[in-house]
C-alpha positions, 0 to 999 in steps of 0.5 A, spaced: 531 508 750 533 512 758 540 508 761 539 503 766 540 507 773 546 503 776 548 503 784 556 503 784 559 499 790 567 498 790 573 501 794 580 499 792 583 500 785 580 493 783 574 496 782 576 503 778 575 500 771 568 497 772 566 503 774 570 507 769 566 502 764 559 505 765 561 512 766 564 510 759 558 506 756 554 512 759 550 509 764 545 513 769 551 511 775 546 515 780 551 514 786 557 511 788 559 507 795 565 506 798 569 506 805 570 511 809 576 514 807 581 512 812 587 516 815 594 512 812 601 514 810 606 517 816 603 523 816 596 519 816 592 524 812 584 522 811 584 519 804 579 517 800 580 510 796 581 510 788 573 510 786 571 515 791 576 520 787 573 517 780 566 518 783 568 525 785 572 526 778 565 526 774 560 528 780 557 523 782 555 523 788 558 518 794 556 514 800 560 513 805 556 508 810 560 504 815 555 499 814 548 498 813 546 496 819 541 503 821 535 503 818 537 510 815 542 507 811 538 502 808 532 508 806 537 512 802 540 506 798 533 505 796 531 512 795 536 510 788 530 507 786 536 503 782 535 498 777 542 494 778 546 495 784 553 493 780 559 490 787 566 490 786 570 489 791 566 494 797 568 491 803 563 491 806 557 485 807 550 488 804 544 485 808 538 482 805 534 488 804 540 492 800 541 486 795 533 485 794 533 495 794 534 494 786 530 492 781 534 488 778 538 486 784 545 486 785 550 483 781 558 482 783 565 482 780 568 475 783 575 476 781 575 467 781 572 461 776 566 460 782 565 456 786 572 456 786 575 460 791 569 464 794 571 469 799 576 473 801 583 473 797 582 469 791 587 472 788 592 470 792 590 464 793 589 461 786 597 463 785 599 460 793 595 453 790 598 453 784 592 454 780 594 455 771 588 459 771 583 463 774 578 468 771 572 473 773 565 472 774 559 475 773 555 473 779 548 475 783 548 476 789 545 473 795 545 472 802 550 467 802 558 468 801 559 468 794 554 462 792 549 467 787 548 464 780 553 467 774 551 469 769 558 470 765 565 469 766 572 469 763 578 465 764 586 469 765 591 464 765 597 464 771 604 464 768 611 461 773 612 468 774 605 471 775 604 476 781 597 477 785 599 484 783 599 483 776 594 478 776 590 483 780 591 489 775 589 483 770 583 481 772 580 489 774 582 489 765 577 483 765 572 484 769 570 492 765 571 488 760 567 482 761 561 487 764 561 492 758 560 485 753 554 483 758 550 488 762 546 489 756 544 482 756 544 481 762 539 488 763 535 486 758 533 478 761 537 476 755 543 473 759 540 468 765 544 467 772 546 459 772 548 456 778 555 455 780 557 447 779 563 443 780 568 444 786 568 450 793 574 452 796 574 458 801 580 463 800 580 466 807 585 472 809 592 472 808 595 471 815 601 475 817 602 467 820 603 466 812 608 471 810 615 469 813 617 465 808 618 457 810 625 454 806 624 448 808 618 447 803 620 444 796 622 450 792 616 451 788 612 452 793 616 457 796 616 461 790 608 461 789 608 463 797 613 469 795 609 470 788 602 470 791 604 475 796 607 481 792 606 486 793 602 485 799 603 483 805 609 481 802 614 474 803 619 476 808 625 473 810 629 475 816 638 476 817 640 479 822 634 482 825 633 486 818 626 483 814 627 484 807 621 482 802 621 478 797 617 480 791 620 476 785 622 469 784 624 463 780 624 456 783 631 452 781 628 444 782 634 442 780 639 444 785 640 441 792 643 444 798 640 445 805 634 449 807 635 456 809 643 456 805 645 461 801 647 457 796 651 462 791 653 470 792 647 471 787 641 470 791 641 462 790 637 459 797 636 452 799 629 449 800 627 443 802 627 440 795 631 445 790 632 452 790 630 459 789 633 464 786 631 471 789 630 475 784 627 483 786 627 485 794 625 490 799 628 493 806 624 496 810 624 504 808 626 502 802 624 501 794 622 495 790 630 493 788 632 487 783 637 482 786 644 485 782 642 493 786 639 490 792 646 487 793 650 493 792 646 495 798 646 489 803 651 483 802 648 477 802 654 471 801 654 465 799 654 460 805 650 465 810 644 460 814 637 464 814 633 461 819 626 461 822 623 464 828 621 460 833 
């Protein structure tokens, strides 16, 4: 029996895994949809993203539509003649007319437990709210955000020092994992969508407003800010006129001294209840650094009070 004939959609490196997936499982991916390629570096070269350089790897053919708002867009979308249209982290809205073009409609890799944290940065702010555990769903599309049934998830614990950067890579793994043990089923009609149940929250964007690091929080929450922020945007403090990132810590509960306060020569910071301990740093045109090399570089001494901007 012929593969099922799979769109692709997706654009950063979230999404590499899934489409490598099918390429592994042999199915028919008849064409791949990304962004355009963007001009970026300091030299701002055109770059393609991650799964358009995949797509190209195994000629495939790539489409790069700005959106889907022009009746020629949306003709060659149904000239696939798809049976699935499988969504991982495009980026760009699909209008009703595209998620009805596949025979099977379109199904989305949702990088949350649904109906928690539909939207824009689930991981960011399953890790900034604390959460002990988040996971991938496998979701039907339709016009609303991110309120399609599921058809299956699976759940990744957040550890006290997890990272939107690891959790992210981890959850890509998961999310190739999860479609390869379920498409079948779901192709088939095995495998029924249910709906969402319990709780919605939204994860809107991160805004540049939330990345300085607020001290006078309790210590616990500061290093949620800083862990759900590396390594993008980046928690950042400022000395001097000099923003240095923070893209690891450790929260201290129990050591007291005023917010903002170095409080020893080993990145100790006061917060409003506790401590954190600054653990790996970033100055502007400068690489990741643990504490002990940032040190060598830029002093940082006990007693120095980090202020807020106004």
């Amino acid at each position: 029996m012929a593969k099922a004939k799979i769109v692709f959609m997706g654009t950063p490196d979230f999404a590499v895994p899934a489409l490598q997936t099918l390429i592994d499982d042999a199915y028919d991916v008849v064409a791949v949809y990304c962004q355009p390629p963007r001009k970026s570096g300091r030299g701002q070269q055109v770059h393609r993203s991650p799964v358009h350089r995949l797509a190209e790897i195994h000629d495939i053919p790539v489409f790069t539509p700005s959106n889907f708002k022009t009746p020629h867009d949306r003709i060659v979308f149904a000239s696939h003649e798809a049976d699935l249209a499988i969504v991982a982290a495009y980026g760009l809205l699909l209008p009703q007319e595209v998620l009805n073009a596949p025979t099977f409609g379109c199904l989305n890799i949702h990088a949350s437990l649904l109906p928690r944290w539909r939207g824009a940065a689930p991981i960011h702010r399953a890790i900034m709210s604390g959460d002990e555990k988040t996971g991938i769903c496998l979701m039907r599309m339709e016009a609303g955000l991110d309120t399609g049934p599921i058809f299956a998830q699976r759940e990744v614990a957040i550890d006290s020092a997890m990272t939107t950067g690891r959790l992210h890579d981890q959850l890509a793994d998961t999310g190739a994992a999860l479609l390869h043990d379920c498409l079948p089923e779901i192709l088939s009609g095995a495998l029924k969508a249910k709906p969402q149940m319990g709780e919605t929250t939204y994860a809107r964007k991160v805004a540049k407003s939330e990345t300085q690091i607020d001290w006078e929080l309790p210590a616990e929450m500061v290093d949620r800010q800083i862990r759900s922020m590396s390594p993008f945007p980046g928690a950042w403090f400022d000395v001097n006129g000099q923003r240095i990132k923070v893209l690891e810590s450790k929260a201290v509960p129990g050591t007291n001294g005023k917010h903002g306060m170095v409080l020893d020569d080993n990145l100790l910071i006061g917060c409003g209840r506790g401590a954190i301990r600054l653990l790996k740093l970033q100055r502007a045109g400068k690489g990741p650094m643990e504490a002990k090399n940032f040190l060598r570089g830029f002093k940082l001494v006990s007693g120095t009070q980090l202020y807020l901007h106004p």
